[in-house]
TIMARVO-157441 format. One line per field, with one value per residue: y, z, x of N, C-alpha, C in turn; residue in one letter; residue number from 1. Coordinates in steps of 0.02 Angstrom, whole numbers. Each point is the difference from the previous one (the first is absolute). Layout:
N
n_yy = c(Y;...)
n_zz = c(Z;...)
n_xx = c(X;...)
ca_yy = c(Y;...)
ca_zz = c(Z;...)
ca_xx = c(X;...)
c_yy = c(Y;...)
c_zz = c(Z;...)
c_xx = c(X;...)
residu = c(A;...)
num = c(NUM;...)
This chain:
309
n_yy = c(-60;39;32;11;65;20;68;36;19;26;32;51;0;25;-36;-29;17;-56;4;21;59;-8;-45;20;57;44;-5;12;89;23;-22;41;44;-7;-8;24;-39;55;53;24;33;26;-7;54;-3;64;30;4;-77;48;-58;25;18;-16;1;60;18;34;61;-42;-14;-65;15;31;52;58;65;0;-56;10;-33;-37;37;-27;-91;11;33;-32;-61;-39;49;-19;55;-40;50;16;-59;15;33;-34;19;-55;29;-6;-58;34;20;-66;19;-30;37;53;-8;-24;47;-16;-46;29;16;38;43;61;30;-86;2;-30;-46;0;-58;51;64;-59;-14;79;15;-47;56;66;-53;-22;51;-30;4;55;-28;1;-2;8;46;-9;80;-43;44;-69;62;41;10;40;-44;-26;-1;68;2;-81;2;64;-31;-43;37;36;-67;-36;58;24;-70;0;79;-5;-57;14;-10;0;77;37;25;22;45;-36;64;55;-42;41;21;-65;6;67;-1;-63;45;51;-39;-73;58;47;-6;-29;55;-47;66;-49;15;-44;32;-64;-15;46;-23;-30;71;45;-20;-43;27;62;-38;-21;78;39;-43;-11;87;-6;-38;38;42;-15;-34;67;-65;-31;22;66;-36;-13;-8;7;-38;32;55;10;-42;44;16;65;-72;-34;28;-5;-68;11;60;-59;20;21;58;-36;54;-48;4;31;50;-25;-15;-60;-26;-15;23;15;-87;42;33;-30;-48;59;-11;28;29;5;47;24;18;48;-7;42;-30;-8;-8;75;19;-27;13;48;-4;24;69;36;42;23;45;48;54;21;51;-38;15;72;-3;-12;41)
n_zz = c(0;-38;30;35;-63;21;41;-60;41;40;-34;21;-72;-16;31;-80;-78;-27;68;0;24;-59;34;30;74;-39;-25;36;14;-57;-29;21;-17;-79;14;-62;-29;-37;-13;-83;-19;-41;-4;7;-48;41;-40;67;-45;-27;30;-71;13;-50;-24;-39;-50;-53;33;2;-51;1;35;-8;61;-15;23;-87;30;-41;-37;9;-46;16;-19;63;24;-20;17;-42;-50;49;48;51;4;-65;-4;69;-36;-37;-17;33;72;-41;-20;-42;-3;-31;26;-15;38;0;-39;-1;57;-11;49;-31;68;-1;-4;-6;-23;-27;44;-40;32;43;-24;20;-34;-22;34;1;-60;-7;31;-21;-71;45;-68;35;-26;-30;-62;-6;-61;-1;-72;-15;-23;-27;-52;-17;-2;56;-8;-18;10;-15;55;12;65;-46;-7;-30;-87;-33;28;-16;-46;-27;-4;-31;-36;21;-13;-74;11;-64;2;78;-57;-40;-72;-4;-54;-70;-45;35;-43;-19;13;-16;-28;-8;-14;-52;-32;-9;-16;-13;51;-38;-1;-31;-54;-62;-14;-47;-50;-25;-58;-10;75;20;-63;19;37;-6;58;0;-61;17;61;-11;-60;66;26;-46;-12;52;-8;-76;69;8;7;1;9;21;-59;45;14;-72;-21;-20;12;73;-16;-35;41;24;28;23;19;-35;-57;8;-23;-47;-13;11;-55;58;-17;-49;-22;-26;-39;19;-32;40;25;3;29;-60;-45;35;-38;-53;-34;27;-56;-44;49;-41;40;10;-27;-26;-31;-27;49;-13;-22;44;-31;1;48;-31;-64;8;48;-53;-37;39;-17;7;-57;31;-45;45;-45;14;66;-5;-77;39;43)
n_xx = c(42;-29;45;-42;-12;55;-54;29;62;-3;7;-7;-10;42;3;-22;40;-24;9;49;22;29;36;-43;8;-44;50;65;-17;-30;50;32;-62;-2;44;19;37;17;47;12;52;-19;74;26;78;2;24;-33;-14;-68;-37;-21;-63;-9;-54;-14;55;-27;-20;-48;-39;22;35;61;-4;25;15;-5;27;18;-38;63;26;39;13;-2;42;46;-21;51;-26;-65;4;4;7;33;6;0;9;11;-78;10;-48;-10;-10;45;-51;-18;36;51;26;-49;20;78;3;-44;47;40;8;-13;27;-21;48;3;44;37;-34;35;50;17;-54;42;61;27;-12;33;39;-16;19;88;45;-4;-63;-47;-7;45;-17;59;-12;53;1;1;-20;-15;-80;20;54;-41;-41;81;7;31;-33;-10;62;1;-40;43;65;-37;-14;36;33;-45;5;53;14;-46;60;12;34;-39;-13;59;-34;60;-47;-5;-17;27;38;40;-45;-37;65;-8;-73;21;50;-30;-50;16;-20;16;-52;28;-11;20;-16;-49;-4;-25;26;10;-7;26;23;-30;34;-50;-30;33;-57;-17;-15;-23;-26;-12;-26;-32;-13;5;-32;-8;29;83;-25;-58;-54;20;-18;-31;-37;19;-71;26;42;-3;0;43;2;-29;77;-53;-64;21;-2;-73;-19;-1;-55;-32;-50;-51;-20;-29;6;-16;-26;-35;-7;56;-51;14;-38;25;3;-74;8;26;-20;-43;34;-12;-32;-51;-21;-52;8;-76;-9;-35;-12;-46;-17;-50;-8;36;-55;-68;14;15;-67;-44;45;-48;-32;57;-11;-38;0;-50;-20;-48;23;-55;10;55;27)
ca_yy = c(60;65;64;47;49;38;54;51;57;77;59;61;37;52;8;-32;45;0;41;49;36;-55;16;39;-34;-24;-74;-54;-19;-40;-46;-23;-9;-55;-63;-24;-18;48;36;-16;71;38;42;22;56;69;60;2;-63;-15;-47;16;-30;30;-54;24;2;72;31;-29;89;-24;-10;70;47;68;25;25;-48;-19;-70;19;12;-41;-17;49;-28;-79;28;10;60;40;3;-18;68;10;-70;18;64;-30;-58;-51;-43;-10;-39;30;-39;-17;-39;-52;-39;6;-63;-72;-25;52;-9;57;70;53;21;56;32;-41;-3;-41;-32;-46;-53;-26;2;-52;-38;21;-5;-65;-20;18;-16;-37;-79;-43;-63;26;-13;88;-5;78;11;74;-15;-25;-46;-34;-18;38;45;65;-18;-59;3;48;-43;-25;1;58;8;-84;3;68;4;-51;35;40;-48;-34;46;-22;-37;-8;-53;-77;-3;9;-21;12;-38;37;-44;-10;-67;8;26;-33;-41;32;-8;-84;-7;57;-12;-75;-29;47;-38;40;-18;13;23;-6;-8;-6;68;-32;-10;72;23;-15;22;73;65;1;-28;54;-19;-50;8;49;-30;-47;2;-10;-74;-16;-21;-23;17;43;-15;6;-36;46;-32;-75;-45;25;-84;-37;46;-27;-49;3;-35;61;-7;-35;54;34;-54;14;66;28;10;-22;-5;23;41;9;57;-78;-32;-23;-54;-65;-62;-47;72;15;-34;-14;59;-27;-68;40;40;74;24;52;56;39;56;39;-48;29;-53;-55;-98;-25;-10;-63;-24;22;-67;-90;-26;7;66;17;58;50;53;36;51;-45;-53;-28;-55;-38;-12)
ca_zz = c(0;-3;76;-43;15;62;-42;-2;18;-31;7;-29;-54;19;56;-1;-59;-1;68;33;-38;20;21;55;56;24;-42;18;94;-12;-24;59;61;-27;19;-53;41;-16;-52;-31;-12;-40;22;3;54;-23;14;63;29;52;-12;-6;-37;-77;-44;-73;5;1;36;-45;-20;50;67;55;21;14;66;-3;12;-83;-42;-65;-71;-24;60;38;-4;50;84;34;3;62;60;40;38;-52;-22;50;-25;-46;43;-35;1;-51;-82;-43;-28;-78;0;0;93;26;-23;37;52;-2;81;47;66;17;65;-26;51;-6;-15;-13;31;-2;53;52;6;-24;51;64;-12;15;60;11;26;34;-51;-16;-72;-84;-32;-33;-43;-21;-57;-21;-91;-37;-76;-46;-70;-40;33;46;67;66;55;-8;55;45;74;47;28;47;80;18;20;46;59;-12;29;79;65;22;38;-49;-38;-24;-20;-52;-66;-33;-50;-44;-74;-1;50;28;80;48;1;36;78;35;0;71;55;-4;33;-20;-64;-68;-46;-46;-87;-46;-41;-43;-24;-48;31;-9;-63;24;58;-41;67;-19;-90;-23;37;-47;-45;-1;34;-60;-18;42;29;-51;9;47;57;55;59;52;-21;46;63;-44;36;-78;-42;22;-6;-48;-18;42;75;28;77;-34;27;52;67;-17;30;84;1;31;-51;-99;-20;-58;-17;10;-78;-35;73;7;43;-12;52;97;53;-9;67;64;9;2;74;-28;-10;-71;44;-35;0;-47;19;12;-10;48;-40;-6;91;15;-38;68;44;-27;-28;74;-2;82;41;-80;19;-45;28;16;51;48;-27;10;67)
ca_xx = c(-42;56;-9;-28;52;-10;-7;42;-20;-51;91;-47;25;13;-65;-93;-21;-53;-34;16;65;59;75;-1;-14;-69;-3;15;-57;-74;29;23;-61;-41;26;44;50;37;2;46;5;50;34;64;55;-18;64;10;6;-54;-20;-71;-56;-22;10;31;59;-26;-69;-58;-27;-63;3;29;-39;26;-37;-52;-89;7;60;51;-21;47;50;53;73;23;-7;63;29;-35;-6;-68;-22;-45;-44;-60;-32;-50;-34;-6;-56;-46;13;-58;-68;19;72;-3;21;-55;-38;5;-40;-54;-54;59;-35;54;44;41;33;48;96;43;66;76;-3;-12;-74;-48;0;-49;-85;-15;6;-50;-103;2;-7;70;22;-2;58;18;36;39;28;66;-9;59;-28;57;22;5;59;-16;-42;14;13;69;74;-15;34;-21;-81;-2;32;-47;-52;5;14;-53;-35;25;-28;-80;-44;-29;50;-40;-66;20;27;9;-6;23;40;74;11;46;-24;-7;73;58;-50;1;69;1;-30;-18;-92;-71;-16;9;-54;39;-57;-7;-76;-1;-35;-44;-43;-2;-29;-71;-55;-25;43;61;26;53;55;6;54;65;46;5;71;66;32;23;94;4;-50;48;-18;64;81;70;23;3;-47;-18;-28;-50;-39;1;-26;-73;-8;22;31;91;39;-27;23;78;28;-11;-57;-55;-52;-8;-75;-33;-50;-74;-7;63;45;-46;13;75;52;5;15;60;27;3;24;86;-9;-8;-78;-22;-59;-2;-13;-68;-67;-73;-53;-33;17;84;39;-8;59;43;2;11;42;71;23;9;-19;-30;12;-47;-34;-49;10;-55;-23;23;-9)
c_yy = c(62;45;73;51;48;65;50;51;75;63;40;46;84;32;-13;70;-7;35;60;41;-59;47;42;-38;-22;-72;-53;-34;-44;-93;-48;-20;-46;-67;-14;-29;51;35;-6;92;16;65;39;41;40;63;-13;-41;-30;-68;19;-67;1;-67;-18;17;82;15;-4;72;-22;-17;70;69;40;9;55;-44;-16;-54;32;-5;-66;-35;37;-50;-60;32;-10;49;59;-19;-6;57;6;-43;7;62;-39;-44;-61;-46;12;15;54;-22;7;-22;-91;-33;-6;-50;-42;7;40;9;21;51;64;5;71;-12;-23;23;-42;-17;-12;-66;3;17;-45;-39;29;-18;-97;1;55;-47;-69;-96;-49;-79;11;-11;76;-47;60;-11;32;-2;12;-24;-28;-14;85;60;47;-14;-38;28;7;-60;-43;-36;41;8;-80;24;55;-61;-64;43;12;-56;-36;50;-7;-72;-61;-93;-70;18;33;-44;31;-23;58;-28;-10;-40;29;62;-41;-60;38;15;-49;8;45;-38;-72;-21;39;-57;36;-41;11;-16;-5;14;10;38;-26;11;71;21;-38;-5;76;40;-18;-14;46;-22;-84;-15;27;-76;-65;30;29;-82;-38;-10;-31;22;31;-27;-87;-11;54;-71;-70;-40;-6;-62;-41;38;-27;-78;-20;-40;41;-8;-16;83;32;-30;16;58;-6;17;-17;-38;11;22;23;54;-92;-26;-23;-70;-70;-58;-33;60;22;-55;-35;63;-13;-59;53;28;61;25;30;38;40;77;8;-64;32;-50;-54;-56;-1;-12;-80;-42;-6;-46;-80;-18;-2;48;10;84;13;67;36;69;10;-29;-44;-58;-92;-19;-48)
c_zz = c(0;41;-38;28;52;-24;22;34;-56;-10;-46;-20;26;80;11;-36;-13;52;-9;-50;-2;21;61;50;26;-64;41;86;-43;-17;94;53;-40;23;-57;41;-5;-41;-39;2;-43;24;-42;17;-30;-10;45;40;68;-57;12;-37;-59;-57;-67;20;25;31;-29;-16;15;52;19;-49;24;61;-13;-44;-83;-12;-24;-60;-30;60;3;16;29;83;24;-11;19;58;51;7;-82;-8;55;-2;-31;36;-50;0;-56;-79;-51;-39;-66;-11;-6;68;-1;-45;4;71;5;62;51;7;-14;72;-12;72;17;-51;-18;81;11;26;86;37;-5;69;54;4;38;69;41;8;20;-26;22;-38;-62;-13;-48;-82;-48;-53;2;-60;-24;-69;-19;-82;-39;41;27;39;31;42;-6;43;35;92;44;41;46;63;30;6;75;84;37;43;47;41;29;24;-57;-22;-20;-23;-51;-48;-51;-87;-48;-75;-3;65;33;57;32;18;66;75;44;49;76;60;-40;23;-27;-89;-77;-43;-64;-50;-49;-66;-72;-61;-48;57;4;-48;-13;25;-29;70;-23;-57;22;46;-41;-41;4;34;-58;-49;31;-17;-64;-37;49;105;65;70;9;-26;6;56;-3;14;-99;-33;42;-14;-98;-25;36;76;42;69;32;35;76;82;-7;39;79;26;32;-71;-50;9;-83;-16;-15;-86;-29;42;-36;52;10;36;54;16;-13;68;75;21;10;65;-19;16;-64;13;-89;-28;-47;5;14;-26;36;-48;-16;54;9;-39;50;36;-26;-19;88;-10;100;13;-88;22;-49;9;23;54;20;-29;9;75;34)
c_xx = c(44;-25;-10;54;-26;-8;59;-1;-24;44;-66;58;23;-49;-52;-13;-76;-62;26;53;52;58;-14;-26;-75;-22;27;-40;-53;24;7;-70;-37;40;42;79;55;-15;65;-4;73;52;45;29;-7;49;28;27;-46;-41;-82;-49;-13;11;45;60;-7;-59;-38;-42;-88;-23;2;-48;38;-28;-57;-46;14;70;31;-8;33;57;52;74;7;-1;83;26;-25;27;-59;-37;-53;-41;-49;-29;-78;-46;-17;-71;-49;9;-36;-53;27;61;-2;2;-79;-60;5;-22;-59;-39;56;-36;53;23;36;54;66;55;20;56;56;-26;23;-54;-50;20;-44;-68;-19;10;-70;-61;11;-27;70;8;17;89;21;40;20;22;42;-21;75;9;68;11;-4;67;-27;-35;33;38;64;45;-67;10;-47;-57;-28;6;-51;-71;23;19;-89;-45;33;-6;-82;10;-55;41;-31;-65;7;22;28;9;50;15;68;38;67;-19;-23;35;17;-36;22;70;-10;-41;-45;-50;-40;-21;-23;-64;26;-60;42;-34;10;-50;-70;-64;-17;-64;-62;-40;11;56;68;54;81;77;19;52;71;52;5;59;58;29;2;75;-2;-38;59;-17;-27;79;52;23;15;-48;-35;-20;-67;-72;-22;-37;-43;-10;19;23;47;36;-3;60;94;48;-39;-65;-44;-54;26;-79;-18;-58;-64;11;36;32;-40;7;51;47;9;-10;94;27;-11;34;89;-6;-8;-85;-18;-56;3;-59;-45;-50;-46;-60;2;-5;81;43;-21;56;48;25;38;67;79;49;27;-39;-21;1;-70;-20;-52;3;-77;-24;9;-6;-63)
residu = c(X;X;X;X;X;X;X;X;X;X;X;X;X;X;X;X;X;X;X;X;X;X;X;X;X;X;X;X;X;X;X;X;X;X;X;X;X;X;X;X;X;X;X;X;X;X;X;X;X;X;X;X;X;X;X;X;X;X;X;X;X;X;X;X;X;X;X;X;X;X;X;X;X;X;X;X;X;X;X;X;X;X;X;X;X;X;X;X;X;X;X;X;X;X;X;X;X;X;X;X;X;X;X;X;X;X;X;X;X;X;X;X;X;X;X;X;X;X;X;X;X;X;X;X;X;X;X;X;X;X;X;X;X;X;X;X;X;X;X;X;X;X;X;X;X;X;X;X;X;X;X;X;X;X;X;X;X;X;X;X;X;X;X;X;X;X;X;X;X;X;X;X;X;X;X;X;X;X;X;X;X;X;X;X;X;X;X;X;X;X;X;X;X;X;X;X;X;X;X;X;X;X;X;X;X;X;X;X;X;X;X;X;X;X;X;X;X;X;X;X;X;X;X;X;X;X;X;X;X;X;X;X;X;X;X;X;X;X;X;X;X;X;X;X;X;X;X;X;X;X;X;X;X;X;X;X;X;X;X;X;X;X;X;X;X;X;X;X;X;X;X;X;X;X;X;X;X;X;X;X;X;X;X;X;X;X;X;X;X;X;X;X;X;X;X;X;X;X;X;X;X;X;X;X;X;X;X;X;X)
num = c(1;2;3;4;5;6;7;8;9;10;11;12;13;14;15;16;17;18;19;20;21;22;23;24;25;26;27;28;29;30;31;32;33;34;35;36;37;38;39;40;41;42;43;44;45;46;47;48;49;50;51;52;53;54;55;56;57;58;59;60;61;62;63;64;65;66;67;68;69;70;71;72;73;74;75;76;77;78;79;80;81;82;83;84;85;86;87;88;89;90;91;92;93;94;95;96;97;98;99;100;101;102;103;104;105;106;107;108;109;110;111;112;113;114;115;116;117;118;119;120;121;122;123;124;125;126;127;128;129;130;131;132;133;134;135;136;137;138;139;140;141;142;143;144;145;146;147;148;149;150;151;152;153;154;155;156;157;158;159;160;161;162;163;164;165;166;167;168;169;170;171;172;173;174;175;176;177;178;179;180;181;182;183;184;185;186;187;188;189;190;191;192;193;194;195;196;197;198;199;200;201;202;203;204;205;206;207;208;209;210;211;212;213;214;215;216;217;218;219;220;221;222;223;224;225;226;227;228;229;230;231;232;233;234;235;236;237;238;239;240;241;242;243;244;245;246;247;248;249;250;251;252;253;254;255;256;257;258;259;260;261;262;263;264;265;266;267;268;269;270;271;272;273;274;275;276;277;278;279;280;281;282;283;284;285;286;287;288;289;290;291;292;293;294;295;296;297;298;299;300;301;302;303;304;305;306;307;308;309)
């Protein structure tokens, strides 16, 4: 008789995007009181080398709001080449109507008034509402497939976050994930107990889904040469012949996190026989969380938490 699969944990998408403002703090309190098992949140380093909230590489022109209450005309600068002080100028609680964020969640609340975060606003905030289970999974943005978005000194921004999460006290409830494998090489190297999440995805899966045709392609032609990821960190032939977890178990990896439309049975159960979890991501449909289940997925990450819980 076969044992049925056990259900996944729950990681609410930038805070539970779908509810709430993503990336902010009244996303991650609501994530945290519905009972979701964590939040996943997007970061980075800033001019300043302050460790902010924000999803896009650049100030979304859909998201941010002047202080006189009006969108930006157009995306505004890379946030690494803002300083924390400007990037909190901008309020971030509420999606402009018609935009694409706002149609993909169309049951997100506002919240005027919301700042863009640092992470360690995000720890306080768990200890305020006196959460001590929620799991915290942290993005550094780090693009690997494109030079101006990757990460100037990954060392820098690895040792700032792993510092960031042993002062919170955080170690046995952090994940650190990422596309770029060589920050979360260098997480493992600073501190071996915090657990890493090594993304993957594949652009074909990308490109048949409408929300993400355009990320699809840009990363379909990056990887028409030789592949800038992972093969900065020689993992290139396993990546290549379609045994990511291979690599994954190789460099150290807690998890291989696939994107849902790209994973199959044979695979997360090759990846668990490699002592590798697998936890993955753009799951919003209730018959793809049951897939979910079936196939033993260890965690899913949705914008959608309530749906599942």
């Amino acid at each position: 008789m076969k044992i049925p699969a056990a259900k996944p944990t729950i990681i609410a998408s930038q805070g539970g995007a779908g509810l709430m403002p993503q990336n902010t703090l009244a996303a991650i309190a609501n994530a945290s009181v519905l009972g979701a098992d964590g939040s996943e949140i997007d970061i980075h380093l800033t001019r300043d080398l302050e460790m902010v909230l924000h999803h896009d590489y650049r100030l979304s022109k859909d998201i941010a709001r002047g202080q006189d209450g009006k969108w930006l005309s157009e995306t505004g600068p890379a946030l690494a080449e803002m300083t924390l002080s400007a990037i909190r100028d901008y309020d971030v609680g509420r999606t402009r109507p018609g935009s694409s964020i706002a149609m993909r969640y169309p049951d997100q609340a506002p919240c005027d008034g919301e700042a863009a975060p640092t992470l360690q606003e995000v720890f306080e905030i768990y200890a305020r509402l006196e959460d001590t289970h929620s799991q915290l999974w942290i993005e550094p943005k780090s693009d690997p497939f494109d030079s101006e978005l990757r990460a100037a000194c990954v060392e820098e921004f690895a040792g700032k976050i792993v510092d960031a999460i042993e002062r919170a006290n955080f170690v046995s409830r952090a994940v650190v994930i990422c596309f770029d494998w060589r920050l979360l090489q260098r997480v493992q190297t600073t501190n071996p107990n915090i657990q890493t999440g090594f993304l993957t995805i594949n652009p074909e899966a990308l490109l048949a889904v409408p929300a993400f045709e355009d990320e699809g392609r840009r990363i379909e032609r990056a990887l028409t040469g030789p592949a800038p990821w992972p093969a900065i960190i020689g993992f290139d032939d396993k990546m290549r012949i379609g045994r990511p977890w291979e690599a994954v178990a190789e460099a150290g990896g807690t998890y291989w996190s696939p994107y849902f439309g790209d994973v199959t049975l044979e695979a997360i159960e090759a990846a668990h026989l490699a002592g590798v979890k697998v936890s993955t991501w753009g799951v919003e449909d209730p018959d793809d969380f049951t897939k979910c289940i079936a196939l033993g997925f260890d965690s899913v990450t949705t914008a959608s938490p309530n749906k599942f819980l």
